[in-house]
PALUM-244145 format. One record per residue: residue number from 1; y negated, x, z of N, C-alpha, C, O in turn; residue in three letters. Coordinates in Angstrom, 2 decimals, decimal comma, padded with zeros to 5 digits, m for minus. Atoms other than C-alpha are relative to their C-alpha. Layout:
<vozas>
[NUM; [Y; X; Z]; [Y; X; Z]; [Y; X; Z]; [Y; X; Z]; 'ala'] ...
</vozas>
This chain:
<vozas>
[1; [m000,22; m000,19; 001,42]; [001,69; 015,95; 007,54]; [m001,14; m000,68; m000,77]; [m001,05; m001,80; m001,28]; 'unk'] [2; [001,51; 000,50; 000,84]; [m001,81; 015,41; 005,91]; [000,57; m000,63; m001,72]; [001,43; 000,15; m002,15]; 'unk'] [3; [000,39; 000,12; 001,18]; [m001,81; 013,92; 002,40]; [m001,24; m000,27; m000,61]; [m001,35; m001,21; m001,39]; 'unk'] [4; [001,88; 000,66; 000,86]; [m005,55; 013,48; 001,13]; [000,14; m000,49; m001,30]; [m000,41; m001,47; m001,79]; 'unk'] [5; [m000,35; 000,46; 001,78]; [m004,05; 013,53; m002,63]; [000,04; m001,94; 000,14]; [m000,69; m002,68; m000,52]; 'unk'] [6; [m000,26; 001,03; 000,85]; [m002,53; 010,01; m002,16]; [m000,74; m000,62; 001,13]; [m000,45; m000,23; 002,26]; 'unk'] [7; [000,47; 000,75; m000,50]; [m005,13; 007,24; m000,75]; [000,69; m001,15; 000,69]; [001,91; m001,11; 000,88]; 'unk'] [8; [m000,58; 000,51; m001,31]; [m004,54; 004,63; 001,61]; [000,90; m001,60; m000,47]; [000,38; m002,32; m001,33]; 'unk'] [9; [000,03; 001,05; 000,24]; [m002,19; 001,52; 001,65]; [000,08; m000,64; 001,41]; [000,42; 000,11; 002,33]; 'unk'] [10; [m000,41; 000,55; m001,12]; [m001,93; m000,81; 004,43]; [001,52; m001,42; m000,35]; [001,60; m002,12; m001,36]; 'unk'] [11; [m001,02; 001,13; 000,25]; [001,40; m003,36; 004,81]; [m000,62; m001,17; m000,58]; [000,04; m001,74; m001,44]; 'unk'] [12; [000,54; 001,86; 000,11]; [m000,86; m006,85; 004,42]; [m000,39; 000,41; m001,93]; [000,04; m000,29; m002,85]; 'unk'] [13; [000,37; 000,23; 000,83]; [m002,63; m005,22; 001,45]; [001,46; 000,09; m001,07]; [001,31; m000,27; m002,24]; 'unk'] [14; [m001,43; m000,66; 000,83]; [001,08; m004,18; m000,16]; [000,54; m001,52; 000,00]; [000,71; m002,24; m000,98]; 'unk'] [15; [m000,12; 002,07; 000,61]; [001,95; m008,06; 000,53]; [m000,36; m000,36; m000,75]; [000,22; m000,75; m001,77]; 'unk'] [16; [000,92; 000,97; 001,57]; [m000,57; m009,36; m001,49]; [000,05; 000,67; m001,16]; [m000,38; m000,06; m002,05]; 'unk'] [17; [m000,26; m000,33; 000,74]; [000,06; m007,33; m003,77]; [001,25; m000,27; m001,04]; [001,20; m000,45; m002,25]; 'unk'] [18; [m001,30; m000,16; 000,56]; [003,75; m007,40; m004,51]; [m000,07; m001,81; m000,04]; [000,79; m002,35; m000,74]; 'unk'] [19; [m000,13; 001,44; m000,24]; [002,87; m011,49; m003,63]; [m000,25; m000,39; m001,33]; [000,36; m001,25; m001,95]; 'unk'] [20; [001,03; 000,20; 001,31]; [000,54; m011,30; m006,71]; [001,05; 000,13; m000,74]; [001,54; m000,90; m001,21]; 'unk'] [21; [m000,85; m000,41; 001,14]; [002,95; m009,66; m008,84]; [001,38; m001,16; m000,51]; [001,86; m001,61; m001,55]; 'unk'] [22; [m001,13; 000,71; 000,22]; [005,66; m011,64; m008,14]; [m000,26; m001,93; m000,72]; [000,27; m002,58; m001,63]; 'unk'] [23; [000,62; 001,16; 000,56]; [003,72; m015,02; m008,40]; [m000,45; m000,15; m001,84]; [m000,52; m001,19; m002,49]; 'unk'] [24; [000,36; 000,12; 001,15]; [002,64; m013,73; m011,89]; [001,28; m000,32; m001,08]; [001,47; m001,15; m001,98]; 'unk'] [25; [m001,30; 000,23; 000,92]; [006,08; m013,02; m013,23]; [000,48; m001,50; 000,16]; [000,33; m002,15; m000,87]; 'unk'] [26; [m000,36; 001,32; m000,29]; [007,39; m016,42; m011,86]; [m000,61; m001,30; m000,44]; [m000,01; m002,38; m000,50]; 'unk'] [27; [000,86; 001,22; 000,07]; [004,07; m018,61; m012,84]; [m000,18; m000,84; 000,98]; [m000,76; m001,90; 000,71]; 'unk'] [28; [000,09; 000,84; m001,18]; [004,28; m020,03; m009,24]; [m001,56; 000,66; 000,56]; [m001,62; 001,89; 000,52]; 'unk'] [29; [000,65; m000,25; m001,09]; [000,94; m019,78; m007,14]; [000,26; 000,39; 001,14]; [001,48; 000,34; 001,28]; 'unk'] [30; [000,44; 000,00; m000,84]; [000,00; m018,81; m003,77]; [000,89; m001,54; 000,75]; [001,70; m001,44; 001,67]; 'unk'] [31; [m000,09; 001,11; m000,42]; [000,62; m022,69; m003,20]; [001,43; m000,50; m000,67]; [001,94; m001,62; m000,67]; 'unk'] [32; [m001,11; 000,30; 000,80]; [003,44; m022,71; m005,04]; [000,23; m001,02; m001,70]; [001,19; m001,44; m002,35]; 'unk'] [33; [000,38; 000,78; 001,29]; [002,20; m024,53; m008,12]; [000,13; 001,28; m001,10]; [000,57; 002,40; m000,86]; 'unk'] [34; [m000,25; m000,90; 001,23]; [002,10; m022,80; m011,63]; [m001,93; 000,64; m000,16]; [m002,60; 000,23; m001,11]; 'unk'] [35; [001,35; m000,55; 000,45]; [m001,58; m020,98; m011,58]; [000,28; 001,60; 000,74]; [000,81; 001,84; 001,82]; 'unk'] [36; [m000,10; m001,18; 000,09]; [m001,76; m017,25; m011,94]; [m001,24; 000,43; 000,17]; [m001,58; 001,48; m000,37]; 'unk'] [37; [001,33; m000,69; 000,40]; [m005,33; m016,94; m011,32]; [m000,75; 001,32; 000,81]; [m001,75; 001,94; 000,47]; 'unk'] [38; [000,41; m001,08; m000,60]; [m005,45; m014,34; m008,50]; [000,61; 001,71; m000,81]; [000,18; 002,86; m000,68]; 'unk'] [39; [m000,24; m001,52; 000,81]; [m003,60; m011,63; m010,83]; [m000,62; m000,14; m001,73]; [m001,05; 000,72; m002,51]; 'unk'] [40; [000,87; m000,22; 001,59]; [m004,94; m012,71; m014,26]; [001,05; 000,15; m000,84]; [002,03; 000,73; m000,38]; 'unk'] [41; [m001,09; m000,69; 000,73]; [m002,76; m012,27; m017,02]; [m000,02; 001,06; m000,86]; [000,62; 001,31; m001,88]; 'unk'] [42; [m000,28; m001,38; 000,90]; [m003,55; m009,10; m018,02]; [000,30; 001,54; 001,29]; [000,32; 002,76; 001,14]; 'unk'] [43; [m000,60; m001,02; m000,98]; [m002,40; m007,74; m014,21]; [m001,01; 000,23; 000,60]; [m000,64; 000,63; 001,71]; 'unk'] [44; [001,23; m000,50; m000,60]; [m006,11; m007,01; m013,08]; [000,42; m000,07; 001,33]; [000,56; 000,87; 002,11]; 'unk'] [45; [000,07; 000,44; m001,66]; [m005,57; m008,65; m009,91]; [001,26; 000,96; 000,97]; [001,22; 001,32; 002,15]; 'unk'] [46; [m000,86; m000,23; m000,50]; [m002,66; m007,31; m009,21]; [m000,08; 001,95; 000,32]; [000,18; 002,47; 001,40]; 'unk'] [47; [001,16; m001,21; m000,11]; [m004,38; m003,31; m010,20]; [m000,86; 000,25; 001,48]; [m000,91; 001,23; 002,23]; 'unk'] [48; [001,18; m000,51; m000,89]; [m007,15; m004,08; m007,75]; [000,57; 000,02; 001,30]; [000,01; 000,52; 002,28]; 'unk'] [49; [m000,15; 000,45; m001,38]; [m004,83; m005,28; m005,05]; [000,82; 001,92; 000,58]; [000,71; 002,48; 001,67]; 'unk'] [50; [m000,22; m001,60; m000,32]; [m003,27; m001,44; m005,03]; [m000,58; 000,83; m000,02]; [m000,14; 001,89; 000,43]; 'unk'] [51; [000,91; m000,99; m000,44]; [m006,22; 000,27; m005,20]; [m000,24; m000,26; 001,38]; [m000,13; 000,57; 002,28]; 'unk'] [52; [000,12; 000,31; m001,52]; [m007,02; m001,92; m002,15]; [000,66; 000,64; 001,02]; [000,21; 000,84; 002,15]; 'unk'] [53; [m001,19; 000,03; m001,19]; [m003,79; m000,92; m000,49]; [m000,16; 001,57; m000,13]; [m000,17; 002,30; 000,86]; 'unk'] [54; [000,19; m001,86; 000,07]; [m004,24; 002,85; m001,63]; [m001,29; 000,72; 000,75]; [m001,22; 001,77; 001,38]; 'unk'] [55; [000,95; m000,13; m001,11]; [m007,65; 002,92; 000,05]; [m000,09; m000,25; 001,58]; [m001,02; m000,05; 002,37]; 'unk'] [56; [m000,09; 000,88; m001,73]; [m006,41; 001,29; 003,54]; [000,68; 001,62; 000,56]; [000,35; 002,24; 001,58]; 'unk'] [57; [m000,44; m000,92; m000,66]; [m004,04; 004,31; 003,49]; [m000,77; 001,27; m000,06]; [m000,31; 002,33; 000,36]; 'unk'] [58; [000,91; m001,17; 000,32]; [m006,48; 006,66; 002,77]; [m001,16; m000,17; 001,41]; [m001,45; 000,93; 001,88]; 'unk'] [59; [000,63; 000,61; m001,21]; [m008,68; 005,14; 005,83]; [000,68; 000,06; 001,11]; [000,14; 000,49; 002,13]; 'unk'] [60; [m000,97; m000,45; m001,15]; [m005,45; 005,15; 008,07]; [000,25; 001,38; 000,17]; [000,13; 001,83; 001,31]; 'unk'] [61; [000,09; m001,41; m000,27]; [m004,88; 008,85; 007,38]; [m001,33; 000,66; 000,70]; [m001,46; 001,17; 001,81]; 'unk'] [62; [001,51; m000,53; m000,72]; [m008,60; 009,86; 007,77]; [000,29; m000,50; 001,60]; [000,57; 000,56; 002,15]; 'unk'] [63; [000,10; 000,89; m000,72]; [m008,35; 007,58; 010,96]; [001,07; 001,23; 000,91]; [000,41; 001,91; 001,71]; 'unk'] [64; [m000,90; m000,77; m000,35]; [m005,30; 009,81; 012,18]; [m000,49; 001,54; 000,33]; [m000,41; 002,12; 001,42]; 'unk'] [65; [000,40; m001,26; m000,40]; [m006,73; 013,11; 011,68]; [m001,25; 000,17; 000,66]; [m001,39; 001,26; 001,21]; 'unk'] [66; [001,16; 000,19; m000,56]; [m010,01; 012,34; 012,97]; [000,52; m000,13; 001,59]; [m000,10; 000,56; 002,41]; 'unk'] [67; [m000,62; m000,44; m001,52]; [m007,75; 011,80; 016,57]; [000,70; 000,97; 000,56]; [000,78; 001,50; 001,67]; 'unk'] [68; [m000,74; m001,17; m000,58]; [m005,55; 014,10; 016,07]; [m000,87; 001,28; 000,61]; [m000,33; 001,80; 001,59]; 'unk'] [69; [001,18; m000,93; 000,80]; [m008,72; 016,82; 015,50]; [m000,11; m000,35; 001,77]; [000,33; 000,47; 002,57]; 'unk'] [70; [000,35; 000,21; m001,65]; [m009,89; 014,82; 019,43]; [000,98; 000,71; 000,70]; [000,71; 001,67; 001,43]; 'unk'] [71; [m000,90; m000,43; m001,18]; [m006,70; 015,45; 021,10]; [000,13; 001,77; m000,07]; [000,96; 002,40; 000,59]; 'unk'] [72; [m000,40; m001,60; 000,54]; [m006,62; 019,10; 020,07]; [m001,18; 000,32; 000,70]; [m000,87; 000,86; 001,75]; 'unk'] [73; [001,10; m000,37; m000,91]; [m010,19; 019,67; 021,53]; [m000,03; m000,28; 001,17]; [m000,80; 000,26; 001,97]; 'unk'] [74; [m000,02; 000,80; m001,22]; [m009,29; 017,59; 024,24]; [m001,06; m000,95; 000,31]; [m001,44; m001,29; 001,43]; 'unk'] [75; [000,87; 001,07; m000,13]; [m011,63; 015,18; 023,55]; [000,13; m001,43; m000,43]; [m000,72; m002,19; m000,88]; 'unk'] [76; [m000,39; 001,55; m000,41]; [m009,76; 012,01; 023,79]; [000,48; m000,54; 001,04]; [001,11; 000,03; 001,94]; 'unk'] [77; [m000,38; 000,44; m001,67]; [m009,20; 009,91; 026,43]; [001,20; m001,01; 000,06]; [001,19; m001,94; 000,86]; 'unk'] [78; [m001,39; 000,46; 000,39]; [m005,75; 008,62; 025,38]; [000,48; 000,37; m000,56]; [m000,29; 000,85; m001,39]; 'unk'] [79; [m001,20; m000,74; 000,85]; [m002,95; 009,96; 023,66]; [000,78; m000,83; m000,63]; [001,24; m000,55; m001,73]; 'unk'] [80; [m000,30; 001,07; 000,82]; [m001,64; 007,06; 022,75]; [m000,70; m000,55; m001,20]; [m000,01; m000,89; m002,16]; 'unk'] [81; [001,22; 000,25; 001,27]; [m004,49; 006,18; 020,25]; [000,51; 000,72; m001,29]; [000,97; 000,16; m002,28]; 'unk'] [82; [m000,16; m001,06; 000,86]; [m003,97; 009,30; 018,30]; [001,65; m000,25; m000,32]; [002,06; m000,42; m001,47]; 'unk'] [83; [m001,85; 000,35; 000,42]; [000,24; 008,71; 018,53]; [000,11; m001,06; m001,06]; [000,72; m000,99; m002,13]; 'unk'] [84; [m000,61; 001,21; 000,69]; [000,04; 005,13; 017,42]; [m000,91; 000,39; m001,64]; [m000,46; 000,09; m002,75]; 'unk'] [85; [000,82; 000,04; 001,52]; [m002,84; 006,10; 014,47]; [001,03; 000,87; m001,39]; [000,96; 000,71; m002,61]; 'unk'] [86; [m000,48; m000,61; 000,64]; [m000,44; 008,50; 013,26]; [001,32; m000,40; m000,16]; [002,05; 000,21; m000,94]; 'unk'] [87; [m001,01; 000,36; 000,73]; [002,33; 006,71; 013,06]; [m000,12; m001,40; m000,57]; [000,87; m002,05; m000,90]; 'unk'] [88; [000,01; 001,13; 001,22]; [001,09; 003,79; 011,17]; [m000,73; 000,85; m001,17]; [m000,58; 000,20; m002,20]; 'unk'] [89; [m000,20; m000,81; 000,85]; [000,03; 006,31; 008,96]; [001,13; 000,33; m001,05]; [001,37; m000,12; m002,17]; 'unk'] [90; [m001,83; m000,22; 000,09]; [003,55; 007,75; 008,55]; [000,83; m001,09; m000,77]; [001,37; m001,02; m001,88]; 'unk'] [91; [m000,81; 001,37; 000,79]; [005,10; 003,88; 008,23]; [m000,76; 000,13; m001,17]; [m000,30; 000,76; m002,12]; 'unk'] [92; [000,23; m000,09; 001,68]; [002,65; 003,40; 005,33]; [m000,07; 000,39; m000,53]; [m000,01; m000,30; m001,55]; 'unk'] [93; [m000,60; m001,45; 000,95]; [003,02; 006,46; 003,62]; [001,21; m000,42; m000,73]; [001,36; m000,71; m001,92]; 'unk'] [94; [m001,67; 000,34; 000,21]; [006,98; 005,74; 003,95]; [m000,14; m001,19; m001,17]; [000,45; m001,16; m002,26]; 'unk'] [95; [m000,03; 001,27; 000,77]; [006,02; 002,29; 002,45]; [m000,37; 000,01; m001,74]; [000,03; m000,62; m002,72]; 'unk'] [96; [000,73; m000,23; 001,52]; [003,93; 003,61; m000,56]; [001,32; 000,54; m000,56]; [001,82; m000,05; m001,52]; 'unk'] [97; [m000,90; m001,09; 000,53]; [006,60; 006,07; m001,25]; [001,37; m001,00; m000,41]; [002,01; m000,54; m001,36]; 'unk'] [98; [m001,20; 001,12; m000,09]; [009,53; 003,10; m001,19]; [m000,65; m001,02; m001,15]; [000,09; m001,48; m002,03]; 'unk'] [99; [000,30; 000,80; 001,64]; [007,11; 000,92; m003,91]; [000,11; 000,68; m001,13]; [000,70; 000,21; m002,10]; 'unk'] [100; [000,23; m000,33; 000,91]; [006,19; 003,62; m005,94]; [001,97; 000,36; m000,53]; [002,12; 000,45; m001,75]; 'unk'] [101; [m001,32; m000,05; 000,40]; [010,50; 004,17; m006,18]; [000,14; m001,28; m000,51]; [000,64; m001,39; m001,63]; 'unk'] [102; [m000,75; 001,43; 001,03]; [010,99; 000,36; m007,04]; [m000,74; m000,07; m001,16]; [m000,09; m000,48; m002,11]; 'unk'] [103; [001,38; m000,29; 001,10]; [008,09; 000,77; m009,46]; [001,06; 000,62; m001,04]; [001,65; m000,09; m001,85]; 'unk'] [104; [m000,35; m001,06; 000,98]; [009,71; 003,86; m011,39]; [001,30; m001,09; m000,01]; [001,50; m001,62; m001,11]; 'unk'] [105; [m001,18; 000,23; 000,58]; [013,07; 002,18; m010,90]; [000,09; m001,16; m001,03]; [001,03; m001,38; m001,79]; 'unk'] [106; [000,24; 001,60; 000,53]; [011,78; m001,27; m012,34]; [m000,12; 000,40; m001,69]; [000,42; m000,18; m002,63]; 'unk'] [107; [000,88; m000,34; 001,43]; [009,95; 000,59; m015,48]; [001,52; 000,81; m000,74]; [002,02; 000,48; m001,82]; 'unk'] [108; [m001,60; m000,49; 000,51]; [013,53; 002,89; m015,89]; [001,17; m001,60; m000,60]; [001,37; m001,88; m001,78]; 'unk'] [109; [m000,72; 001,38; 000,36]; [015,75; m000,53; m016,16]; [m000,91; m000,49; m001,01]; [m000,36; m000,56; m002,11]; 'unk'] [110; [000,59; 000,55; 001,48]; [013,14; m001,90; m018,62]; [m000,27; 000,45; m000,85]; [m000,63; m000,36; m001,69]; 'unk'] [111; [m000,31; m000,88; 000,55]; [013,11; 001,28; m020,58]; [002,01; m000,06; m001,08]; [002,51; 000,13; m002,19]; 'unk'] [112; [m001,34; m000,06; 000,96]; [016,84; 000,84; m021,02]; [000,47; m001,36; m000,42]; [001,40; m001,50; m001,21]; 'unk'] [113; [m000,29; 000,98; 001,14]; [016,87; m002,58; m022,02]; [m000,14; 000,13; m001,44]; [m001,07; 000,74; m001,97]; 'unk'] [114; [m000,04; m000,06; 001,55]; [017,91; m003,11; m025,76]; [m000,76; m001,22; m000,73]; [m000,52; m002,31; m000,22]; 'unk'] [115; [001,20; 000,96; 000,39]; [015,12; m005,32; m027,95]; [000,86; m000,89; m001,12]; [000,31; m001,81; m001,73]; 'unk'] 
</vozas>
């Protein structure tokens, strides 16, 4: 199941990410202290860390079809390679697809708060 549309995330970069985010809302660090300086307070950090993670999966897919493409010519020399590339693919796909739902659901709930 190719997607090219949506670029790459990987799990670690989706950590630091959601780590960032959460550290910002909270004012806790990394270290657990009150400094926000890896997301910034205008979210930058927290932006670049999902492009990051949108490019990993975009690198894991490529990465996938580029074996799959071998095993089909018969020009790989494991099958396993190509299995496992494509299903960490798959997981992080699943994973993007499971933020971008808490995402929408997060922005819906703060939509229907009353001011």
């Amino acid at each position: 199941m190719p997607i090219d549309a949506v670029n790459g995330v990987t799990t670690n970069a989706m950590t630091r990410a959601f780590a960032g985010a959460t550290d910002a809302a909270t004012g806790a660090g990394a270290a657990g202290i009150g400094t926000t300086a890896a997301t910034g307070a205008s979210g930058d950090g927290f932006a670049a860390s999902l492009g990051n993670a949108v490019d990993g999966l975009q690198q894991l897919q490529s990465d996938s079809k580029t074996l799959a493409l071998k095993a089909v010519t018969g020009n790989l020399d494991d099958i396993h390679d190509a299995t496992i590339a494509a299903t960490r693919a798959q997981v992080t796909l699943e994973l993007v697809a499971a933020v971008r739902n808490k995402g929408v659901d997060a922005f819906n709930e703060i939509m229907r708060m009353q001011a």
